[in-house]
C-alpha positions as CSV (number, residue, x, y, z in Angstrom):
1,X,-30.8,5.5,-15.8
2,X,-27.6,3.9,-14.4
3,X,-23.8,4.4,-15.1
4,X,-21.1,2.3,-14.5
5,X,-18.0,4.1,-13.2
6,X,-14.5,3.0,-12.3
7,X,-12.4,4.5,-9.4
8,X,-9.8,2.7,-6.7
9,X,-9.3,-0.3,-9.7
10,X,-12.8,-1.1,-8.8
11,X,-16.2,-0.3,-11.4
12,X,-19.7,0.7,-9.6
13,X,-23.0,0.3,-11.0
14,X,-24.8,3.4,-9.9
15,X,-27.9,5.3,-10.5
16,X,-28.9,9.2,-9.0
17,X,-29.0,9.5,-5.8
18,X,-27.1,6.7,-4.9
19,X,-24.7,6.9,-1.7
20,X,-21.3,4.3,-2.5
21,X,-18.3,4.3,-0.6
22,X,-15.2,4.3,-2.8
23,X,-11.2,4.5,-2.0
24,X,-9.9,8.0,-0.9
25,X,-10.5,10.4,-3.4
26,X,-8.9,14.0,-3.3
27,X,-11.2,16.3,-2.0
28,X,-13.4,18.3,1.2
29,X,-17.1,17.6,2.1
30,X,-19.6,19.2,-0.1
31,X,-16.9,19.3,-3.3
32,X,-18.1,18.3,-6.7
33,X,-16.0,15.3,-8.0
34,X,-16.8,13.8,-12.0
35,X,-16.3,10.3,-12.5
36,X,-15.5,8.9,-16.2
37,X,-18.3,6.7,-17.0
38,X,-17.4,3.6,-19.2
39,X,-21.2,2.3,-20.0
40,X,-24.4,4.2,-19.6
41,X,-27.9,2.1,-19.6
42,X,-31.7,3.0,-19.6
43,X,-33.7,-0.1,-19.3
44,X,-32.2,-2.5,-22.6
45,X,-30.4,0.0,-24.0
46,X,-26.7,0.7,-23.4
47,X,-24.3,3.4,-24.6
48,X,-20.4,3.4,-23.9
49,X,-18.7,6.9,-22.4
50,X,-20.3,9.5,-20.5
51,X,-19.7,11.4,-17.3
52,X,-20.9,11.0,-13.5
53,X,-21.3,13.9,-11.0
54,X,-20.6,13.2,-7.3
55,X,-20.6,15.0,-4.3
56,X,-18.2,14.1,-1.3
57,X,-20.7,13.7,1.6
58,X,-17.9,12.1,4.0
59,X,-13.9,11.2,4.7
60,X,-13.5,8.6,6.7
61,X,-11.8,5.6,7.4
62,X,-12.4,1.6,7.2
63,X,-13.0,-0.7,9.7
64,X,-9.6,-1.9,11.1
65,X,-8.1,-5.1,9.5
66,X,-6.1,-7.5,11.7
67,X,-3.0,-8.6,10.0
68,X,-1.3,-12.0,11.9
69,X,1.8,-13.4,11.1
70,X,3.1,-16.6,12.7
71,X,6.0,-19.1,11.9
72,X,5.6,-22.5,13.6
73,X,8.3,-23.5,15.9
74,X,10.6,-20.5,15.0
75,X,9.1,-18.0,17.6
76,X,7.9,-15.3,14.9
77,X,4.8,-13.8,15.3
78,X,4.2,-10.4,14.1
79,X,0.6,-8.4,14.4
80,X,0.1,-5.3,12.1
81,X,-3.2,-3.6,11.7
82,X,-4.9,-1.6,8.8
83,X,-7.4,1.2,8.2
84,X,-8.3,1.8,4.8
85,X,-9.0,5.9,3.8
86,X,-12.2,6.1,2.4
87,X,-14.6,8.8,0.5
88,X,-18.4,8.7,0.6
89,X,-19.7,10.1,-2.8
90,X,-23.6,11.2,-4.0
91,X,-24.2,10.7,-7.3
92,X,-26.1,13.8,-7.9
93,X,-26.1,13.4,-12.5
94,X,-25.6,10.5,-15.0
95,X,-24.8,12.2,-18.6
């Protein structure tokens, strides 16, 4: 069985046990989190609505992101970097 969950402005196909790594979500390690499903499937068939369970394994953060900024022949350069806050989630139940 698989679900297909949205979270962050972003949808996840996922199944039981899977690990995904989503946008920060509110929350500490080893907290139960439920996701709104917007399609549940089992082999052909598909239902819309239903619930996911997650856990929060980890918070962590993104790999840094270079930002470069550069103006020919005016002398403007600007360098700004990024880390993203992210959540590691379990999906422990599809229902």
């Amino acid at each position: 069985m698989f679900a297909v969950v949205r979270t962050g402005g972003k949808q996840y196909r996922v199944a039981t046990d899977d690990r995904i790594v989503v946008e920060k979500i509110d929350g500490e390690e080893g907290s139960i989190v439920n996701l709104e499903a917007l399609m549940l499937g089992e082999g052909a068939t598909l239902t819309a609505g239903g619930s996911v369970t997650a856990e929060i394994v980890e918070q962590t953060k993104g790999e840094k992101i270079i930002i470069f900024k550069k103006k020919r022949r005016h002398n403007y350069r600007r360098k700004n970097g990024h880390r993203q806050m992210l959540t590691v989630l379990r999906i422990t139940n599809i229902g």
